[in-house]
C-alpha distance (Angstrom), angle and dihedral (degrees) to the residues before:
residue distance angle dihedral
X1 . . .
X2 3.81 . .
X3 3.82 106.6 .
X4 4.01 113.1 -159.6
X5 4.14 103.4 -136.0
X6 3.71 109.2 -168.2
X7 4.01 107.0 -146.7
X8 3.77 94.2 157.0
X9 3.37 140.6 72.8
X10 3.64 128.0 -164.9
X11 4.04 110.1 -141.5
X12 3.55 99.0 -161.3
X13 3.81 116.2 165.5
X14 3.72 109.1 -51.3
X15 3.79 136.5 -6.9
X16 4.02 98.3 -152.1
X17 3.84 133.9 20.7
X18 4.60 84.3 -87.0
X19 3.98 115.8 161.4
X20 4.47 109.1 -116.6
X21 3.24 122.5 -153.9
X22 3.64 93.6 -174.7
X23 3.79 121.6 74.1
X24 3.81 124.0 -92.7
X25 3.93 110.4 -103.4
X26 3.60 91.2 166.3
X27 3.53 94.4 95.5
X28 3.40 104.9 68.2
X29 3.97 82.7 58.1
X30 3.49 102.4 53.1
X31 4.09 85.9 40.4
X32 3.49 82.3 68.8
X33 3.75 101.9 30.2
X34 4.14 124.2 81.9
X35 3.97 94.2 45.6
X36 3.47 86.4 131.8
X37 4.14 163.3 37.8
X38 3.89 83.5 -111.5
X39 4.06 96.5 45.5
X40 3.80 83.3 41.2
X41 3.63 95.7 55.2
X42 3.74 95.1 37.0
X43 4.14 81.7 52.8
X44 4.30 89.1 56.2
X45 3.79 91.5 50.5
X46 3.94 84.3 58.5
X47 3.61 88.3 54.1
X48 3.69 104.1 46.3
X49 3.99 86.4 48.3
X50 3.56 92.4 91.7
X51 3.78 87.3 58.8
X52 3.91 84.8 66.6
X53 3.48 100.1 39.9
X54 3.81 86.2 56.3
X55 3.76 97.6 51.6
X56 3.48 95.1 31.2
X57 3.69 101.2 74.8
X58 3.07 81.9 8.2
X59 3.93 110.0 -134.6
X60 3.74 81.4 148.3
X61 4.12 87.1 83.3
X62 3.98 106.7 10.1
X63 3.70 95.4 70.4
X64 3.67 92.1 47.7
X65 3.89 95.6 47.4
X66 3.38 93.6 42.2
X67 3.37 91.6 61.6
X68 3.77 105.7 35.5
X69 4.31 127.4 78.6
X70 4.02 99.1 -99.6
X71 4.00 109.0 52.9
X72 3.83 135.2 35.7
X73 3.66 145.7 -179.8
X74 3.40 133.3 -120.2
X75 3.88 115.2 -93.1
X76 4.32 98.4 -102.1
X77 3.37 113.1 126.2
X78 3.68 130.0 -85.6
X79 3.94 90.4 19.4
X80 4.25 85.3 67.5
X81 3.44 93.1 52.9
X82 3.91 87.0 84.0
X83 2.93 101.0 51.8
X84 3.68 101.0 44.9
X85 3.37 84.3 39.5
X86 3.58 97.5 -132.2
X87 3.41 99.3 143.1
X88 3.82 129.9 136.0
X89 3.92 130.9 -153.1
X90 3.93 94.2 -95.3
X91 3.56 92.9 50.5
X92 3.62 91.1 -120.6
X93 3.11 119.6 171.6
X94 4.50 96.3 38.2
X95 3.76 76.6 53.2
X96 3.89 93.7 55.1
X97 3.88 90.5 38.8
X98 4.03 91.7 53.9
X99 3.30 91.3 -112.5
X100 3.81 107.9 116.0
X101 3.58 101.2 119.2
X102 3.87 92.0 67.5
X103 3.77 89.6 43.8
X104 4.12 122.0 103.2
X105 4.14 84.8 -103.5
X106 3.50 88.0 71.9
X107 3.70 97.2 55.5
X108 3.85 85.0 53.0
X109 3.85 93.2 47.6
X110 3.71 101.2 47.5
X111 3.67 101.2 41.7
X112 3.74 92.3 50.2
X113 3.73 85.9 49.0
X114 3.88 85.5 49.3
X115 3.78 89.9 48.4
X116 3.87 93.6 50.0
X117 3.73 90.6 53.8
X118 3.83 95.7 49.3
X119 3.75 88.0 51.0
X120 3.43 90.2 58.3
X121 3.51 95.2 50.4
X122 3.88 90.9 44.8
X123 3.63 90.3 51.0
X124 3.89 104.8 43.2
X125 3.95 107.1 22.3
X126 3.58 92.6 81.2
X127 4.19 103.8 67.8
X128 4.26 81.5 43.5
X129 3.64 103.9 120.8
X130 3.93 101.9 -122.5
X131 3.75 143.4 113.1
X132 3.63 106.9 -56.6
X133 3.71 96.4 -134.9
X134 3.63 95.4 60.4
X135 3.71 92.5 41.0
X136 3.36 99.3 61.8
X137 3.79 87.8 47.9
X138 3.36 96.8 59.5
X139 3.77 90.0 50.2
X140 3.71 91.0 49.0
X141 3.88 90.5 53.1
X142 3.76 86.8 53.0
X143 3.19 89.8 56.1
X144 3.76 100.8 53.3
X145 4.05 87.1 47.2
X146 3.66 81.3 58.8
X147 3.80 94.1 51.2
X148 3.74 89.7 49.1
X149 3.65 97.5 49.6
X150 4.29 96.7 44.1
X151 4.10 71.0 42.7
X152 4.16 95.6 57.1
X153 3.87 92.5 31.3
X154 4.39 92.4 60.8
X155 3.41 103.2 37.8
X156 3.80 84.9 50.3
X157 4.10 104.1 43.0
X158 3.99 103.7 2.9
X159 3.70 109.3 -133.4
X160 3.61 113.2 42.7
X161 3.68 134.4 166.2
X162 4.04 118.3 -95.4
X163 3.13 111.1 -134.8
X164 4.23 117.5 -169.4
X165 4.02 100.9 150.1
X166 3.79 122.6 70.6
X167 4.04 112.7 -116.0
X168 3.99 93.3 -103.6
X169 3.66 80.5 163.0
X170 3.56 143.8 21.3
X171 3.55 97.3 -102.3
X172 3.96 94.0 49.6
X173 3.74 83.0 65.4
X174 3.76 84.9 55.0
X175 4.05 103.4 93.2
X176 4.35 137.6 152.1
X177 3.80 131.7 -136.4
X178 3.56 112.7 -85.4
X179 3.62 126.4 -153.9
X180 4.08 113.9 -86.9
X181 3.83 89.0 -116.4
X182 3.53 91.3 54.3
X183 3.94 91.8 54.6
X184 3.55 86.6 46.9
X185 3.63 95.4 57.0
X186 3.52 91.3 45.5
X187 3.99 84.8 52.6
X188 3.63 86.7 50.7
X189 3.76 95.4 50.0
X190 3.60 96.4 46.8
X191 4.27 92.1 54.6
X192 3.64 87.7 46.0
X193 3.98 90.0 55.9
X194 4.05 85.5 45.5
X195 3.51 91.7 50.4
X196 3.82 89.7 57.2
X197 4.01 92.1 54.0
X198 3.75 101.6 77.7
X199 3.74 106.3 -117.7
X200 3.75 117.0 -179.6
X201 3.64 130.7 -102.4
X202 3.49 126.7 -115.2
X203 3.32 127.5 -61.3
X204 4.11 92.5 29.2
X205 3.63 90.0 51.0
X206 3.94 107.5 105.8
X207 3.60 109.8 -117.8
X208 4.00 114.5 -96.7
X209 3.43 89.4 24.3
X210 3.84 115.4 98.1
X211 3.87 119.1 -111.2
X212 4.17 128.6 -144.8
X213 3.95 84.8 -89.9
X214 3.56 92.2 51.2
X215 3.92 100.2 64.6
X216 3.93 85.8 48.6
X217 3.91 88.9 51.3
X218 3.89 90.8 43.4
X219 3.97 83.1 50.6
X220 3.62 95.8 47.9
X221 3.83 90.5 57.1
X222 3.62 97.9 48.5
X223 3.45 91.7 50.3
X224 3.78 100.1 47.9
X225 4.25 83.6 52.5
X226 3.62 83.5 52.4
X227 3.51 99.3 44.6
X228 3.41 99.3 -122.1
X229 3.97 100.8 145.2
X230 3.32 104.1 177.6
X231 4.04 99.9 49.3
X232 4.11 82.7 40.3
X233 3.66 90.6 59.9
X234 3.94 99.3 40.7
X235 3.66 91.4 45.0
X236 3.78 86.7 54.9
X237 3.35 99.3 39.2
X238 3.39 85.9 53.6
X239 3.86 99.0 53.6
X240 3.94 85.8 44.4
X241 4.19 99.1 51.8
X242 3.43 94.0 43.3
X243 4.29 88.4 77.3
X244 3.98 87.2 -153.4
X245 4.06 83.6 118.6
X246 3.87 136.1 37.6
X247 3.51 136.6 -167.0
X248 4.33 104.6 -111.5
X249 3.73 116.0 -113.2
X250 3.77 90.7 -118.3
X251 4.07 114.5 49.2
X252 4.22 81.6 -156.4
X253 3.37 97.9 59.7
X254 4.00 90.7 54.4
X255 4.10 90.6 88.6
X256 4.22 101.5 27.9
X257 3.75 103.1 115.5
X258 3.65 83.9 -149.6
X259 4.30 83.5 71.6
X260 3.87 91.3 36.4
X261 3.82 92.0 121.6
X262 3.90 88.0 31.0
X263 4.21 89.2 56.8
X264 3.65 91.8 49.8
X265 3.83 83.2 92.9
X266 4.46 85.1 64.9
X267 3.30 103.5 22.9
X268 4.41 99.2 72.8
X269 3.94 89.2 176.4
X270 3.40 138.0 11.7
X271 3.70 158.1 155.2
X272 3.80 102.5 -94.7
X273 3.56 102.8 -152.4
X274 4.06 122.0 -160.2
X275 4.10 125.6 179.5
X276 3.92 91.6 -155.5
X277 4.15 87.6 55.6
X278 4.17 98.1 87.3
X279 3.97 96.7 -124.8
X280 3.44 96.3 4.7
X281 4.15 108.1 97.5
X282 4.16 123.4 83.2
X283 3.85 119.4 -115.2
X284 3.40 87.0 -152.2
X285 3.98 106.9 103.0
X286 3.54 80.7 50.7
X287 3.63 93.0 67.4
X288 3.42 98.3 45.6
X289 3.62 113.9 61.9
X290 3.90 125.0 72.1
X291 4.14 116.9 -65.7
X292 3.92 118.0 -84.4
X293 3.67 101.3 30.1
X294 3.94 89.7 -80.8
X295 3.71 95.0 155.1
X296 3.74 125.6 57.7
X297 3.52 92.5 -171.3
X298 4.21 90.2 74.7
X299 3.39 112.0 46.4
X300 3.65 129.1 -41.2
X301 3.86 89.1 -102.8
X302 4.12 120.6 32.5
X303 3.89 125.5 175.5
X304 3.64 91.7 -162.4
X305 4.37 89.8 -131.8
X306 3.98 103.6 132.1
X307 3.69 122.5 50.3
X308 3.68 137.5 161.1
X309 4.05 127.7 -110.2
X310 3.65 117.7 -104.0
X311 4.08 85.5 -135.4
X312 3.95 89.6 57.9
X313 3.99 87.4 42.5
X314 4.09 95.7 50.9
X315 4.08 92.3 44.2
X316 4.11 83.3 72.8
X317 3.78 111.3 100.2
X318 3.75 95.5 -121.4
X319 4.13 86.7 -120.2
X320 3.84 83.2 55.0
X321 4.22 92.5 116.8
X322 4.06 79.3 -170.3
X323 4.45 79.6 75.1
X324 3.25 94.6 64.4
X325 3.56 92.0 71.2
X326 3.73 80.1 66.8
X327 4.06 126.8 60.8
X328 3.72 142.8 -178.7
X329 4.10 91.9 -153.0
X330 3.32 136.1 35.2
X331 4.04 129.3 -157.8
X332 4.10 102.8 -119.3
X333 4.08 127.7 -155.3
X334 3.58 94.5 -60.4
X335 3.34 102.4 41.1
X336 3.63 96.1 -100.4
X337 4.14 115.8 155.2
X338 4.13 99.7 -122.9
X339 4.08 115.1 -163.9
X340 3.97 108.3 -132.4
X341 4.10 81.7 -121.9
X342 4.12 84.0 77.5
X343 3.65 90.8 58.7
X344 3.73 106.9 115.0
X345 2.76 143.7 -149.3
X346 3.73 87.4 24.3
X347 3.70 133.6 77.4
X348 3.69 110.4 -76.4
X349 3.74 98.8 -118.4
X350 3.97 84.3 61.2
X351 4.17 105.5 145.2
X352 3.69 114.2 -158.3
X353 3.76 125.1 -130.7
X354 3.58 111.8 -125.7
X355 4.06 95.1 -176.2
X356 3.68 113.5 102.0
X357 3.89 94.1 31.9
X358 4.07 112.6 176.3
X359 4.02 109.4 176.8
X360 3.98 97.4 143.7
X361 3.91 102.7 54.2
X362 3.84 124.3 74.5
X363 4.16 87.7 -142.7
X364 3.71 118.8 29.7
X365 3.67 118.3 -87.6
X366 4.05 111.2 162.5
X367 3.75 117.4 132.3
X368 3.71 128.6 -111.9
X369 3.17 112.6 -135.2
X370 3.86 111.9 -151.6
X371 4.17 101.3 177.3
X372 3.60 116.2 23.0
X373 4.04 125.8 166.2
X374 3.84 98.1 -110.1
X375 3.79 81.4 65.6
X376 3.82 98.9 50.8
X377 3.82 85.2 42.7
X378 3.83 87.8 58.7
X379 3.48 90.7 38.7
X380 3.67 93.0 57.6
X381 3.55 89.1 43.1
X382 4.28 93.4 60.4
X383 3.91 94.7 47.8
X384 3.95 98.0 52.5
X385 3.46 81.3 52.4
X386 3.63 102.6 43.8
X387 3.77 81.9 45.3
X388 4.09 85.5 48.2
X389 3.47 103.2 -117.9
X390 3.66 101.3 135.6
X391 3.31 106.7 -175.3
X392 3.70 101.4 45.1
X393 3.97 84.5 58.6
X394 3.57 90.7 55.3
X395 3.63 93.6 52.9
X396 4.02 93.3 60.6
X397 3.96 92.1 35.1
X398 3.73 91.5 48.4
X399 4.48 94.0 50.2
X400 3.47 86.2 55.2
X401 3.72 98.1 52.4
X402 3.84 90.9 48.2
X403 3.48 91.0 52.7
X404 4.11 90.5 49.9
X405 3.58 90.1 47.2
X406 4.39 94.7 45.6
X407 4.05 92.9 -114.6
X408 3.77 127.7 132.1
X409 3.75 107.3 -77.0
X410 4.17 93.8 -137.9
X411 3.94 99.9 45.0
X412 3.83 119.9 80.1
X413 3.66 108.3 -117.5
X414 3.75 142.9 -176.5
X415 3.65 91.8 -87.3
X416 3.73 102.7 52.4
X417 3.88 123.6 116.3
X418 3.71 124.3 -99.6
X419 3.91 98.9 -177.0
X420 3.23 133.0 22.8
X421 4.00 137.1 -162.7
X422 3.63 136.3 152.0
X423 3.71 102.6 -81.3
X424 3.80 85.2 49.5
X425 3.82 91.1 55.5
X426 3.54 95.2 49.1
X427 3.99 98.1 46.6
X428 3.60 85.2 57.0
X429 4.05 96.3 47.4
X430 3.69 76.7 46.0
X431 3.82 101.5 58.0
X432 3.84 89.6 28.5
X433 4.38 96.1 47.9
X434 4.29 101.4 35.2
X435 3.92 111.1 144.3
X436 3.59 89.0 9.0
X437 4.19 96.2 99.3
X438 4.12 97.3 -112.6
X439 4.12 107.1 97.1
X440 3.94 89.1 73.6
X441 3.74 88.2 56.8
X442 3.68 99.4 31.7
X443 3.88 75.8 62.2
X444 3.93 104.6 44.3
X445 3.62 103.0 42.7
X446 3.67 87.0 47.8
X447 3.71 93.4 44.8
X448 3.72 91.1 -124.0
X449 3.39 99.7 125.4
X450 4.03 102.7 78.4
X451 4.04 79.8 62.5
X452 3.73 105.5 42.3
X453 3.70 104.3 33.9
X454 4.05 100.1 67.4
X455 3.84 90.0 51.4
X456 4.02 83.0 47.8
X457 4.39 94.7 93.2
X458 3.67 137.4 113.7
X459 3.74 125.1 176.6
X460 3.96 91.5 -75.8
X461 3.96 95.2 56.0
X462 4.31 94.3 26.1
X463 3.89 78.6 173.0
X464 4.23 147.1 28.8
X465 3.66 118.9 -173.0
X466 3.50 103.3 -159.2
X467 3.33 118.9 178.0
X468 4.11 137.9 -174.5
X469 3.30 95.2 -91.6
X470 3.95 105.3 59.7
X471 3.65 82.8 71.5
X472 3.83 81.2 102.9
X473 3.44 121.5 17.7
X474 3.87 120.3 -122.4
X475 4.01 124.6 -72.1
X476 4.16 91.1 -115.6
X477 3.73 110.8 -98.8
X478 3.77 95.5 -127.0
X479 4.07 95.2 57.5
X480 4.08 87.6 52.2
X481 3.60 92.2 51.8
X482 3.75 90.9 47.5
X483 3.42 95.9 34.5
X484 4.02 114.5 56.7
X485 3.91 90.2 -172.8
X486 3.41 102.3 59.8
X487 3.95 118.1 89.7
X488 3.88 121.9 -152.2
X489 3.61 112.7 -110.0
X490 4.09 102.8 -90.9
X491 3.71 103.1 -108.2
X492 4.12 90.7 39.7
X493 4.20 87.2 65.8
C-alpha cells in the first residue's frame, strides 16, 4: 500500500501563539503561495507535520504514560518530574534536564503549529487551480488535523484557544481560552466538514492518510471525552458496521512491524513512521527494551528508560494474550534467557513493554497507531452503558475479550462479561490501550485519577502527590507571557 511519508514542513508564519516584534513578511509568500494542486499539497504536508513531531519524540505518549498507573520512566531528571508530578508552569526543570521536547509545552507548541498550517490550507486551497475532487480533499484532511490538534490541546490543558484563521498578522495570532464545549463544537464542526469531502474507505485509503471510517472514529473519541453518549456510540457504531476494519486474530501482532501492512486492517489511523524519512521515525522502541541494547528482539538500540509496573503486569489474567505484550525476561545477544530482576539500573520488578518492537531497521520505523478498532469497540462499549443499555455494552466489551483471549469473536465464551460498570470498562481500556497514551485520560476525564494514582508506586517512585490540579497540565508559562489573552488554567494560578 501507498504509505504517505511527510519529509516537509511548511514554515508558514508562526508555530505557537509567540509575541514579534519584527514585521510580518510572510505575507507576501503565502500571497504568492497555494496557486496550485502542487503548492496545495506541499501546504497539507505542513499540516500533517505536527503529526510527526508528536510521535516522533514522541511527547504525544510519554507525557501521558508517565503520568498514568501502567508505564513509567526511568528516574533521570526532567523525565521524573511527570510522574512525581513535580512540575511547574514553565516546565522548569524538563527544560533544565534537556528534555523539553517530551514535556507538555511541546504538545502545546506543535499542535498550534499544526493548527496554523491547516488554517492556511483551509483558507487558501480553495482559489488553487486544481481538480476539484482532490481539492476539497485536501481541505477536508486539514480539517480533521485541525480536529485532532483542538482534540490533543483539551484533553491535555482544558480551555484552549480556537484558532480557525491563519495569523496574517500579529494580532490574529492574538487569541483567549474558550470554554471546552466550545472547542468541542468546533471539533465537531470541523469532522462534519471532513465527512463531506469524500475520503476513501479502507483498504484504498493511502496509508497515513485518514479514511471515511477514520473521521467517525476521531468523532467517537471526542465525543466520549465530552460526554456526549449518544454521538459517541453512533459514531462508533458507525465505524464498527461499516466492516471496512476488523479486529486481527492475534492482539500481538497489532504493533509487529513485521504485520505493519497486515494491521492496517486495526489500526484505522496512524502515525506511519519511516527511518529513511529525515525526522520522520519514533524513538520510542528504543526506550522500551532493556538498557545497552541487550535484546535484539526490541530494537537494534534500547536505553532501557520506560518500563511497566509489576502491579499493572500481575492484574493480567495469565490467559490474557494482551500480557504477552508484556515480559519479566528478555532473551539477550546470545540467546541467553535474562530475569527482569537483572535489569539495572532499574528496580528489579521492572516489566518490559513489548509493543512497538523494531528489531529489523537500523533507525526506528514502527507505526503509531493513534485510532485503532479495539478502541472504538471499547468506546462503543462505555456509551451504551453510560446511556444504560447493558447489554449492548456487553456485546462490544465481550468481542474484545475474545479476541485477547484467541476465541471466536461471535460465540459467547467462558471469558465473556456478565456485568458491567465503569471501573470494569476502564480496566479493560486499560489492559486493551497500555503504551498507547489513553490510561492518563481514561483517568482524568473520569476523575479517577485522585484514587488510582497514590496506589500507582513501586520502589523507584515510593510516592506520587497528585493533586486536583494535574487534572490538566499547565497553560506553558512562555505562551501567557506572550500571549495577554490566554488565562492560566484555575488551579495552576
Amino acid at each position: 500500500m501507498k504509505k504517505l511519508i511527510i519529509t516537509l514542513t511548511l514554515s508558514v508564519l508562526m508555530a505557537s501563539c509567540q509575541k514579534m516584534d519584527e514585521t510580518v513578511y510572510s505575507s507576501i509568500y503565502t500571497e504568492n503561495f497555494y496557486q496550485n494542486a502542487s503548492d496545495a499539497e506541499k501546504a497539507l504536508f505542513a499540516a500533517y507535520a505536527s503529526v510527526a513531531d508528536l510521535s516522533g519524540v514522541p511527547v504525544m505518549l510519554l507525557v501521558p504514560e508517565s503520568s498514568a498507573d501502567q508505564l513509567y520512566p526511568r528516574a533521570v531528571v526532567g523525565r521524573n518530574t511527570l510522574t512525581q508530578f513535580s512540575y511547574d508552569a514553565n516546565y522548569t526543570a524538563l527544560k533544565t534536564a534537556g528534555r523539553v521536547t517530551e514535556s507538555p509545552q511541546s504538545i502545546w507548541e506543535f499542535c498550534y503549529k499544526g493548527i496554523e498550517s491547516c488554517n492556511w490550507v483551509i483558507e487558501k486551497v480553495p482559489g488553487a487551480t486544481m481538480e476539484e475532487v482532490r481539492k476539497g480533499q485536501i481541505i477536508g484532511e486539514a480539517r480533521f488535523l485541525r480536529a485532532f490538534y483542538h482534540w490533543m490541546l483539551t484533553k491535555n490543558f482544558g480551555d484552549i484557544p480556537v484558532k480557525t484563521k491563519p495569523s496574517i498578522t500579529e494580532q490574529d495570532a492574538i487569541v483567549g481560552n474558550s470554554p471546552k464545549a466550545d472547542v468541542y463544537q468546533q471539533i465537531y464542526q470541523d469532522l462534519e466538514e471532513a465527512a463531506k469531502a469524500g475520503f476513501p474507505s479502507f483498504p484504498q485509503v493511502e496509508a497515513g492518510r485518514p479514511s471515511r471510517e477514520a473521521v467517525d472514529a476521531l468523532y467517537a473519541k471526542a465525543a466520549l471525552y465530552n460526554e456526549d453518549w449518544q454521538v459517541a456510540l453512533a459514531k462508533a457504531e458507525a465505524v464498527i458496521q461499516s466492516g471496512a476494519y476488523a479486529l486481527m486474530p492475534d492482539v500481538t501482532k497489532v504493533f509487529t512491524i513485521a504485520d505493519e501492512e497486515a494491521a492496517r486492517i486495526e489500526n484505522i489511523w496512524a502515525f506511519e513512521g519511516d527511518y529513511l524519512a529525515p525526522g520522520r521515525a519514533t524513538s520510542f522502541p528504543s526506550l522500551l527494551g532493556p538498557p545497552g541494547s541487550s535484546a535484539p528482539e526490541y530494537a537494534k538500540t534500547t536505553f532501557g528508560s520506560v518500563f511497566a509496573y509489576q502491579a499493572f503486569f500481575d492484574s493480567f489474567d495469565a490467559r490474557d494474550n494482551r500480557r504477552k505484550l508484556l515480559d519479566t525476561n528478555y532473551v539477550d545477544k546470545e540467546g541467553k534467557v535474562v530475569a527482569q530482576k537483572n535489569i539495572t539500573p532499574v528496580t528489579p520488578k521492572a516489566v518490559l513493554v513489548k509493543k512497538y518492537q523494531d528489531p529489523l531497521q537500523n533507525g526506528p520505523s514502527c507505526n503509531i497507531p493513534i485510532l485503532r478498532l479495539a478502541d472504538i469497540y471499547l468506546i462503543a462499549a462505555e456509551a451504551a452503558f453510560r446511556l444504560e443499555n447493558t447489554s449492548k455494552a456487553l456485546q462490544y466489551l465481550n468481542v474484545v475479550r475474545r479476541r485477547a483471549f484467541g476465541v471466536a469473536l461471535d460465540v459467547p465464551s467462558a471469558f465473556d462479561l456478565a456485568v458491567v460498570d465503569e471501573d470494569i470498562i476502564l480496566r479493560e481500556r486499560s489492559w486493551e490501550l497500555y503504551g498507547e497514551g489513553d490510561r492518563w485520560y481514561d483517568l482524568t476525564r473520569t476523575g479517577k485519577f485522585m484514587s488510582v494514582i497514590p496506589g500507582a508506586v513501586n520502589d523507584v517512585y515510593p510516592s506520587r502527590p497528585v493533586e486536583q490540579k494535574h487534572q490538566y497540565f499547565p497553560i506553558p508559562q512562555d505562551e501567557i507571557n506572550a500571549n495577554p489573552l490566554i488565562t492560566q488554567n484555575p488551579l495552576w494560578d
